[in-house]
N, C-alpha and C positions, 0 to 999 in steps of 0.2 A: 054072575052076570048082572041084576040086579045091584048091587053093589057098586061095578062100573058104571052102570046109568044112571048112576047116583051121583058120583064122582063127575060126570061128564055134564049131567043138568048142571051142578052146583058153579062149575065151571065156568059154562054160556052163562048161568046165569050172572057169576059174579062181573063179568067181563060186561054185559050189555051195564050195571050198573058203573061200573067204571065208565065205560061209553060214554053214556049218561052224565056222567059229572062234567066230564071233558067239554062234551058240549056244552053246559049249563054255568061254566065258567068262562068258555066264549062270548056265551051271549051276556053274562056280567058285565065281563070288559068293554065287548060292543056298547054295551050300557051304559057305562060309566065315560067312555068316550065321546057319546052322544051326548052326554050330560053337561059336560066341561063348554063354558060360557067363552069360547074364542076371541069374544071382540072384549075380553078385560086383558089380553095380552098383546093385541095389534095397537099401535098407535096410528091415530086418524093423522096428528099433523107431528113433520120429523123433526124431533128436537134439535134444537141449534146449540154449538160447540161442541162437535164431534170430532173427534181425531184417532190416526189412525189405529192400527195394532200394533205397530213398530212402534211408534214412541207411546202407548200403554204400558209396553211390556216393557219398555224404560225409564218411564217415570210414573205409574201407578204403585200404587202400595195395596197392600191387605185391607181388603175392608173400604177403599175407595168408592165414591160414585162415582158413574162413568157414562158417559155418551162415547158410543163406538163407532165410526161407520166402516163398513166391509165389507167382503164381498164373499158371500160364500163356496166355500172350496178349500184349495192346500193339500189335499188328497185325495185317491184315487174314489175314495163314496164320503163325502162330508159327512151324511148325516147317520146319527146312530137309531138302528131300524127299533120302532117300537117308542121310542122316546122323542120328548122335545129338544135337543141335542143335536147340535153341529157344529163342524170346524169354517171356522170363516178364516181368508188371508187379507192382510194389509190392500186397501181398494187400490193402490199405487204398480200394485204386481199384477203379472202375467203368467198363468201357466201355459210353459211350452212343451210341447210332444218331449216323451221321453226320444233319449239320443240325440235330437237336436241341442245345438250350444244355446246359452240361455246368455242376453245380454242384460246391460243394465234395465232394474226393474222388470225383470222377466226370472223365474226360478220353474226347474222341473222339479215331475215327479220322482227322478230316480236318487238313487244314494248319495253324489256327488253334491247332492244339493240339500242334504239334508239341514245342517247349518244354518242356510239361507231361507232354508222353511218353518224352520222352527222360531228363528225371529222373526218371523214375516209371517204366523199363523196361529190361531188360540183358539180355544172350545168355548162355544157359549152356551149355556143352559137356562134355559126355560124353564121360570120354578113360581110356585102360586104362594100362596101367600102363604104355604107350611112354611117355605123354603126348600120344599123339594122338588124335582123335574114333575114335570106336567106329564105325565105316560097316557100320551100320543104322539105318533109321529109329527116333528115337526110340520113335514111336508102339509098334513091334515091343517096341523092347529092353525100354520101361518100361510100356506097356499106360497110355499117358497120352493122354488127352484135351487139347482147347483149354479153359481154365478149370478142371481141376482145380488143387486144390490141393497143391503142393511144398516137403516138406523140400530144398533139396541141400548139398552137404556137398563141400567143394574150397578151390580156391587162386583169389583176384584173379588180374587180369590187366589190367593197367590202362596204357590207350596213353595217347597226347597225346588223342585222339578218339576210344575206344572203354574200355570199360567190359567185362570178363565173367569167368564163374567156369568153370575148368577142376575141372568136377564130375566126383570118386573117386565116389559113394555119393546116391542120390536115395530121399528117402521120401514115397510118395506114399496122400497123407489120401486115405481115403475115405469 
């Protein structure tokens, strides 16, 4: 019996220390979020020569600087939760209701359009001065919506299969 309630303290107890940690790498992150200086990644005024994501994704190369403007969206949740990351589509396009016909400069969400979304959509990331994503949600860092409208300002990044701009500086139209 003894024994068991040994087995069983040790138990609770290891668990409330897990708890513990759990919590105490929340309030870390909380930390470290609070900490991150947001207005060295917003631009006050929007830089001029911007074009769009279709001709980016046409005439950019690896390692380019870039001025973008776009609008964010092209899929069903743009942004990647937790991160400074999202997809933006060519500011020229429209998303229409899945099932309805999509005309010119208009593409849905569904399969039949995937083609048309993929040239007409890229990932942008928000990256400091490591080079690495900013881990906060964009939504926080930039006080951006799905469908506003975006200056960003960065470098290509162009795979065999992927397309995206490692964005210094976003301005965002309002």
């Amino acid at each position: 019996m003894l024994r068991a309630t040994s087995v069983i303290s040790f138990v609770a107890l290891l668990l409330t220390a897990v708890g513990g940690c759990s919590e105490s790498s929340h309030a870390t992150s909380t930390e470290a979020a609070a900490s991150i200086d947001k207005s060295q990644f917003l631009l006050v005024e929007e830089p001029s020569d911007a074009i769009g994501v279709m001709i980016a994704r046409e005439d950019a190369k690896d390692k380019d600087e870039i001025v973008l403007l776009a609008r964010i969206g092209g899929r069903r949740n743009p942004f990647i939760e937790g991160r400074s990351a999202f997809m933006v589509i060519d500011a020229s396009m429209t998303i229409v209701d899945d099932g309805q016909e999509s005309g010119k400069g208009q593409v849905c969400l569904d399969d039949c359009c995937t083609t048309l979304r993929k040239e007409s959509t890229m990932l942008v990331k928000v990256v400091g001065a490591d080079g690495k994503i900013v881990p906060l949600d964009a939504r926080q860092l930039l006080d951006v919506n799905e469908n506003d409208l975006v200056v960003v300002k960065g470098k290509v990044e162009r795979g065999k299969d992927s397309f995206s701009v490692a964005a210094t500086g976003v301005y965002v139209r309002r």
